[in-house]
PADREN-434586 format. One line per field, with one value per residue (C-alpha): chain; z, x, y; residue in three letters. Coordinates in Angstrom, 3 decimals. Each point is the difference from the previous one (the first is absolute). Example, Ala and Ser with C-alpha at 12.3 -4.5 7.8 and 13.67 -1.06 7.14 Angstrom:
PADREN-434586
c = A; A
up = 7.800; -0.660
east = 12.300; 1.370
north = -4.500; 3.440
r = ALA; SER
END
This chain:
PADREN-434586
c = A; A; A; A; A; A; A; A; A; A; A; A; A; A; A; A; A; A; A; A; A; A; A; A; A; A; A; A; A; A; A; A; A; A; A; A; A; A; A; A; A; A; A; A; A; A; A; A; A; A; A; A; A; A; A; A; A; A; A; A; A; A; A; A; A; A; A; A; A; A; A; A; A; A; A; A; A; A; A; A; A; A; A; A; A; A; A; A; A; A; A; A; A; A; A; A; A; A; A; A; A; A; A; A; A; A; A; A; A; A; A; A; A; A; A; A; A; A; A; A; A; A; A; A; A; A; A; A; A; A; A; A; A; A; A; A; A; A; A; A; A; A; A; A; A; A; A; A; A; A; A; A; A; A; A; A; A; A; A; A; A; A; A; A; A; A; A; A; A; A; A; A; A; A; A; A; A; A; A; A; A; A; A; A; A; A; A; A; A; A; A; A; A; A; A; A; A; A; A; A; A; A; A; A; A; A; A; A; A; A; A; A; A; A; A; A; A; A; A; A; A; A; A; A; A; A; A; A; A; A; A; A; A; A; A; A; A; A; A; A; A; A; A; A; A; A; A; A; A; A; A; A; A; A; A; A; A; A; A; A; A; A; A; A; A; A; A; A; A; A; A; A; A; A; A; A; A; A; A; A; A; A; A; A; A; A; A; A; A; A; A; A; A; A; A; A; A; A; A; A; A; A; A; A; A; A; A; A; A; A; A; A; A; A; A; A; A; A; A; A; A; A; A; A; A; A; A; A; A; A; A; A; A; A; A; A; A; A; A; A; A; A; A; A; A; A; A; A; A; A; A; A; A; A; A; A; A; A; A; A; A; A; A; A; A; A; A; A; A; A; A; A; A; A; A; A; A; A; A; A; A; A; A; A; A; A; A; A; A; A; A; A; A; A; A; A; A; A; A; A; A; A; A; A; A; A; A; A; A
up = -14.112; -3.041; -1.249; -0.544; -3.353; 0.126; 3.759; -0.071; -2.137; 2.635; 2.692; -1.741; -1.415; 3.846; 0.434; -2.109; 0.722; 3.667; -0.104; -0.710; 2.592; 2.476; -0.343; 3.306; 0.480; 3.418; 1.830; 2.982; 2.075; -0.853; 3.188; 1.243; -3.034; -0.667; -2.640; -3.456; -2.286; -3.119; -0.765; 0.783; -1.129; 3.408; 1.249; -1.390; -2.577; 3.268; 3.070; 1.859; -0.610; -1.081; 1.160; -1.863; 1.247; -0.404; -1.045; -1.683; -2.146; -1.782; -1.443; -1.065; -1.603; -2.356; -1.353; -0.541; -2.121; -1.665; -0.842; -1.209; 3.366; 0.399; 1.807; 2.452; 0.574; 0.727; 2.187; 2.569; -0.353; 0.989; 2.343; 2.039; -0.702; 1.630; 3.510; -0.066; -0.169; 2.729; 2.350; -0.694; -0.963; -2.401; 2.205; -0.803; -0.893; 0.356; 2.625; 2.805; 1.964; -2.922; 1.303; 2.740; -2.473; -3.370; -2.304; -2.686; -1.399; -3.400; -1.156; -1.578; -2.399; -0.793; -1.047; -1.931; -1.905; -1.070; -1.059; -2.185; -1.440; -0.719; -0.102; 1.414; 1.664; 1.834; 1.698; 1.050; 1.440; 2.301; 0.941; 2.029; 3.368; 0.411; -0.574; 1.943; 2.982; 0.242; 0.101; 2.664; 1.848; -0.166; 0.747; 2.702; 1.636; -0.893; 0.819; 1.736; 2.531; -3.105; -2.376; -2.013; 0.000; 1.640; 0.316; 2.334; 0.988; 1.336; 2.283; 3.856; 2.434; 0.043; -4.157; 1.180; 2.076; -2.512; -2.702; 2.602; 0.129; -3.514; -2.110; 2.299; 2.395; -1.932; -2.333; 2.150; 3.882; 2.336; 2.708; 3.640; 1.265; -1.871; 0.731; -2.172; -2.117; -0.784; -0.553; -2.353; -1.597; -1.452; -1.645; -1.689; -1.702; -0.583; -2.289; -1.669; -1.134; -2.123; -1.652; 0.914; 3.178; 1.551; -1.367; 2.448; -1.659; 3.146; 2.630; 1.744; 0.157; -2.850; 1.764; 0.769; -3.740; -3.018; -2.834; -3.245; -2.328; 1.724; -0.189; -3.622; -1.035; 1.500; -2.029; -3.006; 0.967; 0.494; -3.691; -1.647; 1.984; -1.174; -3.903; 0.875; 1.058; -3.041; -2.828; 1.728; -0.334; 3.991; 1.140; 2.856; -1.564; 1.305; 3.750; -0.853; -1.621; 3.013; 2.442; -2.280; 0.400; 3.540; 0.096; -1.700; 2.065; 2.679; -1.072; -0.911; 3.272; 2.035; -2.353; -2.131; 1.958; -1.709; 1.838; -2.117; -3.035; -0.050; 1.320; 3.379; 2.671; 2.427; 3.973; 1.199; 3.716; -0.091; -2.640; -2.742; -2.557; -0.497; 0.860; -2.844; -3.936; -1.481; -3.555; 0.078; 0.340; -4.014; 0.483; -0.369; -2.996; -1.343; 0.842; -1.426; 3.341; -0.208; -2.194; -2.200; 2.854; 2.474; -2.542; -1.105; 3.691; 0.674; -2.856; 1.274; 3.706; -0.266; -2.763; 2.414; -0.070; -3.208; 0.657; -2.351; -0.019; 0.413; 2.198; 3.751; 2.196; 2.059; 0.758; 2.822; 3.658; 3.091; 1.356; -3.620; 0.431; -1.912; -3.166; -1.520; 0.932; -2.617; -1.829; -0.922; -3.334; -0.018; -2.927; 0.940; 1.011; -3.507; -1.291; 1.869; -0.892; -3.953; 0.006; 1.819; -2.294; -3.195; 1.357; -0.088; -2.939; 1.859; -2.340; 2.895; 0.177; -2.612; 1.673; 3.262; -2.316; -1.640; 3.667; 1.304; -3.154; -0.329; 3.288; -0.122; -2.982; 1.327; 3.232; -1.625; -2.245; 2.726; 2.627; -2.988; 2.865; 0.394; 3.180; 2.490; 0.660; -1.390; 1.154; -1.432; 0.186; -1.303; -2.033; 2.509; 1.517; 2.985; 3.707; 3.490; 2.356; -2.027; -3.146; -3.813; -0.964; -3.384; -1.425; -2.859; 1.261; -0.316; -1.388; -3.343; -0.242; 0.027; -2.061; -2.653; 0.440; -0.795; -2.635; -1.961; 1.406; -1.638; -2.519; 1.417; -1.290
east = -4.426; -1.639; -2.700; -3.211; -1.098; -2.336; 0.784; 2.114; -1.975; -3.044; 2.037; 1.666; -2.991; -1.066; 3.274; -0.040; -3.936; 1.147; 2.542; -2.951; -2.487; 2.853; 1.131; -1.577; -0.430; 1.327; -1.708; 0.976; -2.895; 1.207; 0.799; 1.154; 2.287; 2.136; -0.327; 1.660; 0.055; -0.250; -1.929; 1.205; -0.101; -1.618; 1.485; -3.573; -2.947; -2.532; 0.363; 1.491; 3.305; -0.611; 3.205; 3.276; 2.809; 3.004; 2.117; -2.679; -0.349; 3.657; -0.880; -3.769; 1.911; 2.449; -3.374; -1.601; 2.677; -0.141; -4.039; 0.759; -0.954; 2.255; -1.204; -1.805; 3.591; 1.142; -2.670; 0.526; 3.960; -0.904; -2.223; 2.847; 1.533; -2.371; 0.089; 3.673; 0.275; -2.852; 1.025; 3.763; -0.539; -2.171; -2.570; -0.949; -3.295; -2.083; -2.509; 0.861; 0.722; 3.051; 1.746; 2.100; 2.397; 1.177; 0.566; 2.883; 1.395; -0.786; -0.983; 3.390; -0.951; -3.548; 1.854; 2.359; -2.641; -2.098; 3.026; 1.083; -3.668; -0.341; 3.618; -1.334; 3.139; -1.694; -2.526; 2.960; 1.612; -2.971; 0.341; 3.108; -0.730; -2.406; 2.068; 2.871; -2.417; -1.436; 3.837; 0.484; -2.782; 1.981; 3.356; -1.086; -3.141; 0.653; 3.840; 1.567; 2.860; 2.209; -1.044; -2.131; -3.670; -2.905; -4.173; -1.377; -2.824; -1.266; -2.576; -0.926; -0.626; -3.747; 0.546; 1.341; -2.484; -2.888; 2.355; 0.058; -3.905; -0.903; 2.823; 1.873; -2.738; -1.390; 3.280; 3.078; 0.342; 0.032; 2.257; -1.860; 1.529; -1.301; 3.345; 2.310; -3.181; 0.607; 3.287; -1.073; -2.247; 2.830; 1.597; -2.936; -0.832; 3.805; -0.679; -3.022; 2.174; 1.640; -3.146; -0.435; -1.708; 0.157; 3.524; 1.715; 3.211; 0.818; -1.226; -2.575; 3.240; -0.250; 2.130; 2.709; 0.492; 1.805; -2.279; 1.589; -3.160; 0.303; 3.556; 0.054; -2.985; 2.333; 2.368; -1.717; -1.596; 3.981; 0.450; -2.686; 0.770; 3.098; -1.240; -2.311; 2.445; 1.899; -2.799; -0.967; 3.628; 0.439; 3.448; -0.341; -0.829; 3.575; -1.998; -2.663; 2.135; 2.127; -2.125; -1.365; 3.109; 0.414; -3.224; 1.526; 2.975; -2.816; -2.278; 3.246; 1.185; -2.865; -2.897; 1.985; -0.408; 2.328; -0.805; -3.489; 1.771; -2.788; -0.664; -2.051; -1.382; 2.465; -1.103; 1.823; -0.355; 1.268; 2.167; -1.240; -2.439; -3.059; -0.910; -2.970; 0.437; -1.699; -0.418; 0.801; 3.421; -0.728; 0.399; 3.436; 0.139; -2.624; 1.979; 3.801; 1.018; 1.306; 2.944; -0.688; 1.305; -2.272; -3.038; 0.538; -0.112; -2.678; -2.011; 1.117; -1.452; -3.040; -1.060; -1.767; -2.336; -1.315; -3.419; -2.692; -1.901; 3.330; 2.288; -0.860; 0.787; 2.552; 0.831; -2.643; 1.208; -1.147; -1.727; -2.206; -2.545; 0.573; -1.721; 3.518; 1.353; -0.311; -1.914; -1.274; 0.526; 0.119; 0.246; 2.915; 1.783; -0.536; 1.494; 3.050; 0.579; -0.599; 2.075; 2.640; 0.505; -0.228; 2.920; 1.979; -0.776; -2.203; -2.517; -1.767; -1.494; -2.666; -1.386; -0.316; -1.791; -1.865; -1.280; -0.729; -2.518; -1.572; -0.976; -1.570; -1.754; -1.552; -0.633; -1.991; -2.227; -1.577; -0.327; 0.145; 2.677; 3.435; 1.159; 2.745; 1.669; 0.298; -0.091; 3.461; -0.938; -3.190; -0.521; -3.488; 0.044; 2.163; 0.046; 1.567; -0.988; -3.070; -1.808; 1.136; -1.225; -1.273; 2.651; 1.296; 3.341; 3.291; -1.690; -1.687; 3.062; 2.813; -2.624; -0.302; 4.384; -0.060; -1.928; 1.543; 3.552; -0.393; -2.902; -2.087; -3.225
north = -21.316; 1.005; 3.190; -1.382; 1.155; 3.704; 0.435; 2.595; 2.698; -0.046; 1.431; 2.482; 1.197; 0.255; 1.593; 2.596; 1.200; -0.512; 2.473; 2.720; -1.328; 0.098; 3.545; 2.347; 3.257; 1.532; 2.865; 1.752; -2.006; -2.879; -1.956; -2.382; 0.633; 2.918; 2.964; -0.735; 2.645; -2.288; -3.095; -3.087; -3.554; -2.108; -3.374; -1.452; 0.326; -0.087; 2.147; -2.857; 1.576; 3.639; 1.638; 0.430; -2.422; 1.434; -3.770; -1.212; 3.443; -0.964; -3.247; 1.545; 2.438; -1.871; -1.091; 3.034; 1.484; -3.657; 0.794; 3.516; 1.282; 2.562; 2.995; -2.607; -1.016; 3.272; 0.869; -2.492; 0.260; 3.995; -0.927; -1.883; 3.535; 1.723; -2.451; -0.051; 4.338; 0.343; -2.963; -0.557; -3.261; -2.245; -1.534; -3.992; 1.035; 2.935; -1.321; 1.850; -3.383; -0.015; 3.096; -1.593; -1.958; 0.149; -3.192; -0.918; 3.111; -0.176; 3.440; 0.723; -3.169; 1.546; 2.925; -1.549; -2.721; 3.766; 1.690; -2.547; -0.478; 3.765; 1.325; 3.233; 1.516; 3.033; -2.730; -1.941; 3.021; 1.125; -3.199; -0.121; 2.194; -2.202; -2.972; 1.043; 0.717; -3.201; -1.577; 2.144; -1.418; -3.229; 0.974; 2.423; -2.117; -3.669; -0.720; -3.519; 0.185; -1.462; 3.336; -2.153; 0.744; -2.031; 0.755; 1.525; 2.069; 3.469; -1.421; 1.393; -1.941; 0.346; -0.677; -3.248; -1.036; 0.914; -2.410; -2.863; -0.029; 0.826; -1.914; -2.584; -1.417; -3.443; -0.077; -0.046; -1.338; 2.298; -0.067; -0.557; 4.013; 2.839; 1.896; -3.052; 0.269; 3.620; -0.246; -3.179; 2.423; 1.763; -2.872; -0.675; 3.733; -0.072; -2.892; 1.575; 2.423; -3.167; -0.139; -3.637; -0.346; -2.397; -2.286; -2.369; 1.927; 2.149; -2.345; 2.500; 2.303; 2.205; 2.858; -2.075; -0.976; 2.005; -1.491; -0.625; 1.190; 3.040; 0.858; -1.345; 2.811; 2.501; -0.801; 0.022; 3.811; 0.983; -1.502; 1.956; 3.214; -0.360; -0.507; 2.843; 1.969; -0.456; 0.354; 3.002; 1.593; 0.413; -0.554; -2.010; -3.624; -1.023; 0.194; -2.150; -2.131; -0.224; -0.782; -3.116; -1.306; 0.258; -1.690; -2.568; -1.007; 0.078; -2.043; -2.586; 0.199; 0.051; -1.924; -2.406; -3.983; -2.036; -2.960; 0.023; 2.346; 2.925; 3.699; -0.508; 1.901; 0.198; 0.269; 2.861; -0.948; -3.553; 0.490; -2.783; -0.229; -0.416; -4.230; 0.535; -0.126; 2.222; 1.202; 3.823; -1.707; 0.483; 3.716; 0.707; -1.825; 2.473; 3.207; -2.018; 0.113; -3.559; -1.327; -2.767; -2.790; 1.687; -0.433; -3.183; -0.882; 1.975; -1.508; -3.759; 1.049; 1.199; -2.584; -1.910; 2.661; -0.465; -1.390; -1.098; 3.130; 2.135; 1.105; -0.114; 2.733; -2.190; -3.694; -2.362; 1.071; -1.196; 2.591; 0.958; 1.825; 3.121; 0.828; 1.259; -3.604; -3.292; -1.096; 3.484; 1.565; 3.822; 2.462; 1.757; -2.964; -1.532; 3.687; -0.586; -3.741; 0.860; 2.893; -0.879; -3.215; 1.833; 1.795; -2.881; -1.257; -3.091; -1.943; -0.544; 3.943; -0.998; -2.950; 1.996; 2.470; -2.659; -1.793; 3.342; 0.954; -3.253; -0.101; 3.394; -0.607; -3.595; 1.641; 2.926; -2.663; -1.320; 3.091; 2.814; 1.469; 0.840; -0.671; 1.608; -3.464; -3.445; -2.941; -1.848; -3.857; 0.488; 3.457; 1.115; 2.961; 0.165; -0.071; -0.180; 2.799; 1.400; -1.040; 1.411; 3.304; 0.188; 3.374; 1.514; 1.287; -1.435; -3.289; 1.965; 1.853; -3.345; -2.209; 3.216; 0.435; -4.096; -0.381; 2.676; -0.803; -3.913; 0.407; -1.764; 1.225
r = UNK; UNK; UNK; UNK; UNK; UNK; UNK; UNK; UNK; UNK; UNK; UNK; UNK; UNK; UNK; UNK; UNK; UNK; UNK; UNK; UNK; UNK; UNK; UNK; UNK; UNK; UNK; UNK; UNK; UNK; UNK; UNK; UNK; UNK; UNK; UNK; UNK; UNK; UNK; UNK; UNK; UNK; UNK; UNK; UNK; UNK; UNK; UNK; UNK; UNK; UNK; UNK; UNK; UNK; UNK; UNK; UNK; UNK; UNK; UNK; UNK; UNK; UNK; UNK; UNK; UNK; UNK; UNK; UNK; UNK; UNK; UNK; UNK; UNK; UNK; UNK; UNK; UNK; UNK; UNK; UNK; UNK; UNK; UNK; UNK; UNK; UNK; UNK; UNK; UNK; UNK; UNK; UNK; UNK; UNK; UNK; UNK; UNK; UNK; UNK; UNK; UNK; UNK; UNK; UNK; UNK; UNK; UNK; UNK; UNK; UNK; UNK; UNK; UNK; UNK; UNK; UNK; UNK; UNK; UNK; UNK; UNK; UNK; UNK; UNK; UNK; UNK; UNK; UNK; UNK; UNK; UNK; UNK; UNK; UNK; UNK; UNK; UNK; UNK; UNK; UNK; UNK; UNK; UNK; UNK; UNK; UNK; UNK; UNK; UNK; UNK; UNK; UNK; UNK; UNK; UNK; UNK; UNK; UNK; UNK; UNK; UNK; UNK; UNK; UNK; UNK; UNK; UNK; UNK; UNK; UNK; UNK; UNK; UNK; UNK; UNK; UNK; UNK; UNK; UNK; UNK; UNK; UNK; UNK; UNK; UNK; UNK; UNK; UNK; UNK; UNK; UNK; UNK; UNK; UNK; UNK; UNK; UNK; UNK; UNK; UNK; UNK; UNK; UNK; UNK; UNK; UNK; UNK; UNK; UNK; UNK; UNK; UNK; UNK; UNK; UNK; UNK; UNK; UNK; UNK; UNK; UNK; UNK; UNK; UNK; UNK; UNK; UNK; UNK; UNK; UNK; UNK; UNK; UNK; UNK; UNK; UNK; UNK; UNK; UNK; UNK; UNK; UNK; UNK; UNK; UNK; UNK; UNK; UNK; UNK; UNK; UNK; UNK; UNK; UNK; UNK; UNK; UNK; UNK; UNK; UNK; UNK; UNK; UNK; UNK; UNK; UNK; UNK; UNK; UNK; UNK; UNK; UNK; UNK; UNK; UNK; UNK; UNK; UNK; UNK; UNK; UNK; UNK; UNK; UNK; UNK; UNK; UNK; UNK; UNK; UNK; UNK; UNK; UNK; UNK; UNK; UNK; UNK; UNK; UNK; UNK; UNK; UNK; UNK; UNK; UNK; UNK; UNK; UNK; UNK; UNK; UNK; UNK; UNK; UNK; UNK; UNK; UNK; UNK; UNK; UNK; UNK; UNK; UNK; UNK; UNK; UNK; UNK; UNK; UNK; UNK; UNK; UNK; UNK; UNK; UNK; UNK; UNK; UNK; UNK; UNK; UNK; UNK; UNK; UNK; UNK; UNK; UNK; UNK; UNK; UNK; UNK; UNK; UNK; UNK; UNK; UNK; UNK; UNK; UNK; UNK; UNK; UNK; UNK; UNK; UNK; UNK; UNK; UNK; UNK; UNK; UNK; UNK; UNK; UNK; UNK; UNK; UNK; UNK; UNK; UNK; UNK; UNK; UNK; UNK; UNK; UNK; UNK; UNK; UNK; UNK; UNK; UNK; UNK; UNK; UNK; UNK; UNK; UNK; UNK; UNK; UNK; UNK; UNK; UNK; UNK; UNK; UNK; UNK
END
């Protein structure tokens, strides 16, 4: 796939003035969303996504530092402060429908991604109470019977019910008893807290799994405590550095499939992996938690995913359905995929980059949108369970990363 000449510079001219018409203000009024004591960059330009998303906030913020942006960054990185101090966790979004779950743990990698922009040492070090509470959250709230981590949620009973009726009913099959439906409900906000809901990657059994994004984020955050730790001058990097490693053997034990030679979810009630490719299986390659065997395999797996329009969430099952299932072509998928192979030294990383851009940049010439999801087979806006929603987001924030990653302007 090729860059159609004069494509690219209309969207990040949209970019860049988006990033201003996107920023909100947050009062104490402000329901259904919770206070914020800084502005914030929104999911969208419109209203149709005015809150801050907590996964989505990460990749939106490797951009804004790109565009100069910096105290925007900052603001929404202390912003996720703020929730994490008053709540003991960082909420997926602020909507007040977002406080019973979390998503991906990435905060330690906001922090890092500043730091290294500004090199401002006393920032960094107010930093890390905040940082080592939200890893607490995880390690205290969010552990598997084989002392690896999995999602979850915080949700009541009544919280569940009000999730089957407002999220799940017209998108997922409900079971004929309300009581198995409950309990269903509970899977599902578990998998929310993945960040892709809905994937065919746990089955409808999100509890039961220990997810490999997951557990490869949590080792990254030990990593950059531990390089925290030791830029600060504190003497205790040798813990964080520690419990990486025990991570590690982990993962290997539990996560590694050899029979398909990647890093899967693994089923911790039936004791195999997950039956469903999927592409965070990139993610350890991301954080060098594979050797160079495992990533070659890895790479040699999950090349079937490589669509036209990019890389697809995971392979064609049976039971389809999901919106995080093929042919769909996310942002942060495309993050992992790109990153994971420039790692390793793959030529391939730039092509992924390349699909990923030109499709945005087609897409955006005729709707003068950017959209949440992609179709992969033919670049339109995506679907499966509910239509595209026209963001800014993670997809601004990997198409800015991409283009100044591979010149592609």
């Amino acid at each position: 796939m090729s860059l159609a000449p004069g494509t690219v510079a209309p969207v990040l001219d949209y970019i860049r003035d988006g990033w201003i018409r996107s920023v909100r203000r947050s009062g104490h009024d402000d329901y259904p969303r919770v206070f914020l004591p800084n502005n914030y960059t929104a999911q969208s330009i419109s209203n149709q996504s005015p809150e801050l998303r907590y996964w989505s906030a990460s990749f939106a913020n490797k951009a804004l530092l790109l565009d100069g942006l910096v105290q925007v960054a900052i603001a929404n990185a202390e912003n996720l402060f703020y929730l994490v101090n008053r709540l003991g966790f960082v909420p997926g979004s602020s909507e007040i429908t977002g406080l019973t779950r979390s998503e991906p743990p990435c905060l330690a990698l906001v922090v890092r991604e500043i730091f290294e922009h500004t090199k401002d040492i006393e920032w960094l070090r107010s930093s890390f109470g905040s940082l080592r509470r939200e890893y607490d959250f995880w390690m205290s709230q969010r552990v598997s019977t084989v002392e690896l981590n999995r999602y979850g949620h915080n949700a009541s009973r009544r919280e569940l019910e009000q999730f089957r009726l407002a999220v799940l009913a017209g998108r997922i099959e409900q079971p004929p008893d309300d009581e198995d439906f409950v309990s269903a409900a509970g899977h599902y906000l578990a998998e929310t807290e993945s960040g892709q809901d809905f994937t065919p990657r746990f089955e409808g059994r999100c509890l039961d799994y220990v997810p490999v994004d997951l557990n490869s984020y949590l080792y990254g955050y030990e990593k950059t405590l531990a390089f925290m730790a030791r830029e600060l001058g504190m003497s205790n990097d040798d813990e964080w550095e520690h419990a990486a490693e025990n991570r590690l053997l982990l993962m290997r034990r539990y996560l590694w499939d050899e029979s398909r030679g990647i890093f899967c979810d693994y089923d911790a009630v039936n004791d195999c992996h997950s039956p469903v490719l999927s592409a965070v299986s990139f993610l350890p390659l991301c954080f060098g938690i594979a050797t160079t065997t495992e990533a070659r395999a890895t790479i040699r797996t999950l090349r079937p995913l490589l669509l036209e329009h990019g890389v697809a969430s995971c392979e064609l099952v049976e039971t389809g359905g999901r919106q995080w299932g093929y042919p769909n072509v996310w942002a942060p998928i495309q993050r992992m995929a790109v990153t994971a192979l420039k790692a390793y030294s793959d030529p391939t990383a730039e092509e992924v980059a390349l699909r990923f851009v030109a499709t945005v940049s087609t897409e955006f010439g005729r709707s003068g949108n950017l959209w949440d999801k992609y179709n992969g087979l033919t670049g339109a806006p995506g679907g499966i369970e509910r239509p595209a929603i026209p963001i800014l987001g993670w997809t601004a924030g990997v198409f800015r990363a991409f283009v100044e990653e591979f010149s592609l302007a």
